[in-house]
C-alpha positions as CSV (number, residue, x, y, z in Angstrom):
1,X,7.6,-27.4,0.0
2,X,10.6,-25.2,-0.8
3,X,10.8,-21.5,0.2
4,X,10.3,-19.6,-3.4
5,X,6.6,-21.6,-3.6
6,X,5.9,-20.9,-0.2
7,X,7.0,-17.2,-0.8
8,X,4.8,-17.5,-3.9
9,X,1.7,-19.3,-2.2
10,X,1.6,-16.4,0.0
11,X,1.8,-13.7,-2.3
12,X,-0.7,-15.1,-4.8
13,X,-2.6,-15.7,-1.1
14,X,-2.5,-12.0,0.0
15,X,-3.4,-10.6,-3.5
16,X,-6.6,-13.0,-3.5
17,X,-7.5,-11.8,-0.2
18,X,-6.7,-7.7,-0.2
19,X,-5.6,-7.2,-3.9
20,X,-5.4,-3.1,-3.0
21,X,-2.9,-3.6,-0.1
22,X,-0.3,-3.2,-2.7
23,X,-1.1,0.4,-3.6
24,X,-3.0,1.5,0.1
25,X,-0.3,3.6,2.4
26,X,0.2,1.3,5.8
27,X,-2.7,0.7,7.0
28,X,-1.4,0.7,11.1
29,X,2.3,1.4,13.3
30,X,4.4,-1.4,13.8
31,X,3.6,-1.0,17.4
32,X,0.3,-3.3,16.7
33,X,1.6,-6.0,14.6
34,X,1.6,-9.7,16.3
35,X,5.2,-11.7,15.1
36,X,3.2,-13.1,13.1
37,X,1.5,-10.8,11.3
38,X,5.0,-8.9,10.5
39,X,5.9,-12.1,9.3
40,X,3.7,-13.0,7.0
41,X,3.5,-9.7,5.5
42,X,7.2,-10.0,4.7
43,X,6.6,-13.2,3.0
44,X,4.1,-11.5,0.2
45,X,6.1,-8.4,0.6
46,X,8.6,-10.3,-1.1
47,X,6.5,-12.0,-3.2
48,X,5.1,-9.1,-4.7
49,X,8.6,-7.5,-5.3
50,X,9.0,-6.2,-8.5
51,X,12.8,-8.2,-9.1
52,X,11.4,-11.7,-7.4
53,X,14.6,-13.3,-9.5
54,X,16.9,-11.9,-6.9
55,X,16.2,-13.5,-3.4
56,X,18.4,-10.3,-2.1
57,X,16.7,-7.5,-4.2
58,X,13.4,-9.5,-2.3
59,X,14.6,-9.3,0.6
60,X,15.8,-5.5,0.5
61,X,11.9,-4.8,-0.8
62,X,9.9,-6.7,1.7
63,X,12.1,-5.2,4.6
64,X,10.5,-1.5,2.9
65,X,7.7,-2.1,2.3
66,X,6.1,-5.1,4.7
67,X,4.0,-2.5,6.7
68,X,2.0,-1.9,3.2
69,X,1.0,-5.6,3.4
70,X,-0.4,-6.0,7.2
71,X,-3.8,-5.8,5.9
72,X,-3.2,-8.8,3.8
73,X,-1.6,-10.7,6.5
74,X,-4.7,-9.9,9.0
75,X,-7.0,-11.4,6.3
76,X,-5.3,-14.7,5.4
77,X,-4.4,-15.0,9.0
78,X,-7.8,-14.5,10.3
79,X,-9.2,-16.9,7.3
80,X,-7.3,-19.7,8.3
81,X,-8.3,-19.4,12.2
């Protein structure tokens, strides 16, 4: 699977899972996310950026706003354990 449907997958993932993450202010400090939960939240961080057709404009938004997402990340993570 190539990395824009993966980057896809997971968006389309987190918004099925915690569709108000998007809006909520971050939910906790960096301090207790896992790797993996920072991750993964950059993943539909950059899925859910507004200019997806720019990988760097993606990027730049996800590296913002990932702490927005950690909610989202905690649910798919915890859904798939």
């Amino acid at each position: 699977m190539d990395t824009s449907r993966r980057i896809l997958l997971a968006g389309l993932a987190g918004l099925a899972v915690a569709p108000t993450a998007a809006g909520a202010a971050p939910s906790t400090a960096a301090d207790d996310v896992t790797v993996a939960e920072e991750r993964f939240a950059r993943m539909i961080a950059a899925a859910h950026a507004p200019e997806i057709t720019c990988a760097r404009q993606a990027e730049r938004y996800a590296d913002a706003h990932w702490p927005n997402y950690v909610a989202a990340a905690r649910s798919v993570i915890g859904a798939r354990a």
